[in-house]
N, C-alpha and C positions, 0 to 999 in steps of 0.2 A: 504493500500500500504506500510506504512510505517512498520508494523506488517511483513512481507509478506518479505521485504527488511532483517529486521534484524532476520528476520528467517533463510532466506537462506544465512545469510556471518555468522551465529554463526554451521553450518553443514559446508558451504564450510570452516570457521578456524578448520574441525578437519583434512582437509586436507593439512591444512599449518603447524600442529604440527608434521605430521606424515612427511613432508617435511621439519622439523624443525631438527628431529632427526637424517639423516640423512647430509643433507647439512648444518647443523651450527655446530653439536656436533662430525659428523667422519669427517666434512669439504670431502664429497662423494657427487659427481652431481649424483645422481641416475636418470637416464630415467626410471627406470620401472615403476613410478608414473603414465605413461601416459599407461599402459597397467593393472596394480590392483585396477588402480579409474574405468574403467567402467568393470571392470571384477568382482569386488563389484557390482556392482550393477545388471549383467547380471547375476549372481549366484542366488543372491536376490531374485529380476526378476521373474527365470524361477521354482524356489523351490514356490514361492507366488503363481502363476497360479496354480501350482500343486498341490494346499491344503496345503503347508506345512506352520505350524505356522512365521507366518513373524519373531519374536524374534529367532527363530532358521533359518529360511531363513539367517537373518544377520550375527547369529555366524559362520553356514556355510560360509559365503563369507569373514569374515574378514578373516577365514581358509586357502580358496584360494589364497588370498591376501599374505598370510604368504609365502605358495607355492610361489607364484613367485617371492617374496624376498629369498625365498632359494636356488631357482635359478641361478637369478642374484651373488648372495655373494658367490655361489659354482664354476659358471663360472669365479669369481672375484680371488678369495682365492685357490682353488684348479688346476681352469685350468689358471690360471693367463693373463687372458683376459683382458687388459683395464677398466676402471671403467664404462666410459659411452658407448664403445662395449655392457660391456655385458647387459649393463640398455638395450640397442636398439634394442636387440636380443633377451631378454624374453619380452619386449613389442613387436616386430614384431608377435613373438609367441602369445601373445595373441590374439590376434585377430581373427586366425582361430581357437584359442581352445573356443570363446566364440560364433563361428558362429556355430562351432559345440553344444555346449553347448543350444543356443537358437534355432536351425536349420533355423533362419531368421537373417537380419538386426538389427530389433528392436522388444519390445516386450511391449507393454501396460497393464498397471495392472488395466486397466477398471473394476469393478465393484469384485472388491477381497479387504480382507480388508488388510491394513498396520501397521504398528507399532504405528504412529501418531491417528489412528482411535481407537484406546485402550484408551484414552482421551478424558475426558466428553464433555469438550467443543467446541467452533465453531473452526471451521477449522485452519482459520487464528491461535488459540492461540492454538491450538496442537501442530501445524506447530513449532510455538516458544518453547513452553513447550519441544516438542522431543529435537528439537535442543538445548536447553542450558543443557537437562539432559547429553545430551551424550558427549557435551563439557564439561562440568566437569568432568564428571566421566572419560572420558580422561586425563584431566588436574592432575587429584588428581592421576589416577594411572601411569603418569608421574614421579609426584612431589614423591610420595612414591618406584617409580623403581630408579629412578636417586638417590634416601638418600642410597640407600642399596653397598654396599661392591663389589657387580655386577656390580651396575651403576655407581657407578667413577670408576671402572675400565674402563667402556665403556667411559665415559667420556675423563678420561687421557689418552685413544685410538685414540682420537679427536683429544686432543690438543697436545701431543708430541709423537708419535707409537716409533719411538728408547727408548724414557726413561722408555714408560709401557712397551717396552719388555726386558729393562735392571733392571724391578723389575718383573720379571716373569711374567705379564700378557701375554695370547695366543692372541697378537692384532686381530689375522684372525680369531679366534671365537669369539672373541668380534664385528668385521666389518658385519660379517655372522648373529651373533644376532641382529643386529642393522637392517642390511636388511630384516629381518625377519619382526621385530616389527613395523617397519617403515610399509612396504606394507601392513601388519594387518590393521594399523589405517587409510590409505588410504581407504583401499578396505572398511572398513568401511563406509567412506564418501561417497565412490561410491553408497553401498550397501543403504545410508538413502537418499542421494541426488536421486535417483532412484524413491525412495518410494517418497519421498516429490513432486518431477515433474508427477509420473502416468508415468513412463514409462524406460526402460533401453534401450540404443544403444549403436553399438559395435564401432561405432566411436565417441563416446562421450570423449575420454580420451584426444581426441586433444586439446593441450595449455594448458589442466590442471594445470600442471607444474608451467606454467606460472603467473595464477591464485595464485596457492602457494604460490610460490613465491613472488608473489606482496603483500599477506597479510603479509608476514615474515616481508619484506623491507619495508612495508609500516609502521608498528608500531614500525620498529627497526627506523624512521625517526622522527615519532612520538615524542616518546620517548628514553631518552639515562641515563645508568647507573643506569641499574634495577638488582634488585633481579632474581633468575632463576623464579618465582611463578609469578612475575611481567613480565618477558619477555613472558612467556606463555600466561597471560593475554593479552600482547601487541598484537599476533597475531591473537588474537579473536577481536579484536579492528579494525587493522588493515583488515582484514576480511569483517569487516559489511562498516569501509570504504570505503572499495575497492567498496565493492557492491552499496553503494550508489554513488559512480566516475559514474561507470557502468548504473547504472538509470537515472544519470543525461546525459549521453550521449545520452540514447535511447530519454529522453524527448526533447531533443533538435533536433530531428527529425533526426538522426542520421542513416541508414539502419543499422538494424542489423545483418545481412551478414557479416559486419566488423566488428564485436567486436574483434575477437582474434588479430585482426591488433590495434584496441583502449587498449587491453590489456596490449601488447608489451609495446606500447607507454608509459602508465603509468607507468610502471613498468620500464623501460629504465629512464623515468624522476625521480622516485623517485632513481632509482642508483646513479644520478648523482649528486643530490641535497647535496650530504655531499662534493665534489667536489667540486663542486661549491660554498659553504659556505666557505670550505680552501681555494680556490683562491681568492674570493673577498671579506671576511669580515675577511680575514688573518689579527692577529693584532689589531683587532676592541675590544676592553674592554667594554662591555656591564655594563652599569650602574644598580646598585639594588633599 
């Protein structure tokens, strides 16, 4: 169980980085998360029944993913739509493009093999092995885009867009790359969280977001006055966290019907928790 746990919040953190990139570094509420998370996965999906190699099934889908972040930043940037409009609009659009894509609701990958099955061992530690290979190799080609001359531009896009466009940066091709890369690593997580449960649906992407988000918030709570290599960590942290909030709620007999409502919650309580800290330990000198 515990195997099993930290399996699936070290895949669901590579959808808190791909929400990292977007909502902490262009400070962008991007909706289209909830439209290229199961859109990964229903690419995945319907290429996996079809015979096609699950390793390329996945870079197909990260592909799509790309696609509807190019969307979104083109509705954003060129037709000068609102930021979270046009997140709402390419995720609406999803939906029929993956019922088209599936020609059903949902789609089981019963007896087809996966990315994780490529792995000698028992289930459970494939499970884990996938998931930490791909969070790294996430992380690392993170930590190696963000050093480069590109990514603090995208960076200083984030943090001040008047002053990177008073040193020449194109802030709106830099928002537009960011939407791109962002939904890539999403639809990623769509595309393995898929493979990891045996099945894709096209209303999977609901409260994703949310999900994200709580892994972001929850290790930005955690932890305070990191490194950026250490903040990336913190969201795989926060992640398996989250996941474990999550288990403990089922265990306590909890219907699970409500989880996106016990989501919320968590995720509303850890916002508040730094709040809350300034209001009532305001002035408190903690002894060493």
């Amino acid at each position: 169980m515990i195997l099993s746990i930290i399996s699936q919040g070290l895949v669901w953190a590579i959808l808190g980085l791909g929400i990292f990139m977007t909502f902490r570094i262009l400070d962008f509420p991007d909706m289209t998360a909830e439209g290229s998370f199961p859109l990964g996965g229903t690419v995945a999906a319907t290429l996996i029944v079809k015979g096609v190699n699950p390793f390329l099934a996945t870079l197909l889908a990260v592909l799509a993913g790309c696609l509807a972040g190019l969307v979104t930043g083109l509705l954003y940037t060129k037709g000068k739509i609102p930021t979270l409009l046009s997140g709402i609009l390419v995720m609406t659009s999803c939906h029929s493009i993956m019922l088209m894509i599936m020609g059903q609701a949902n789609l089981g990958l019963l007896g087809t093999k996966q990315i994780q099955d490529f792995l000698p061992l028992s289930d459970d530690m494939n499970n884990l092995l996938t998931g930490l290979i791909f969070v790294v190799l996430v992380i690392l080609a993170l930590l190696f885009f963000l050093d480069t001359k590109l990514g603090q531009a995208y960076i200083a896009t984030g943090d001040n867009p008047d002053m990177a466009r008073s040193f020449g940066i194109d802030t709106g091709r830099m928002e537009l790359m960011g939407l791109i890369l962002s939904n890539g690593v999403i639809a990623l997580a769509g595309a393995l969280i898929a493979q990891q449960e045996g099945y894709a649906d096209v209303s999977r992407g609901i409260g994703v977001i949310v999900v994200g988000l709580a892994s972001l918030i929850i290790g930005e709570v955690l932890f305070r006055s990191l490194t950026l290599t250490e903040r990336l960590i913190t969201i795989v942290v926060g992640s398996i966290f989250y996941q474990f909030l999550i288990w403990g709620v089922i265990a306590l007999g909890f219907n699970t019907s409500y989880l996106r409502l016990f989501s919320a919650v968590i995720l509303a309580i850890c916002l508040m928790i730094p709040t809350f800290k300034n209001k009532f330990f305001k002035g408190v000198k903690w002894s060493k």
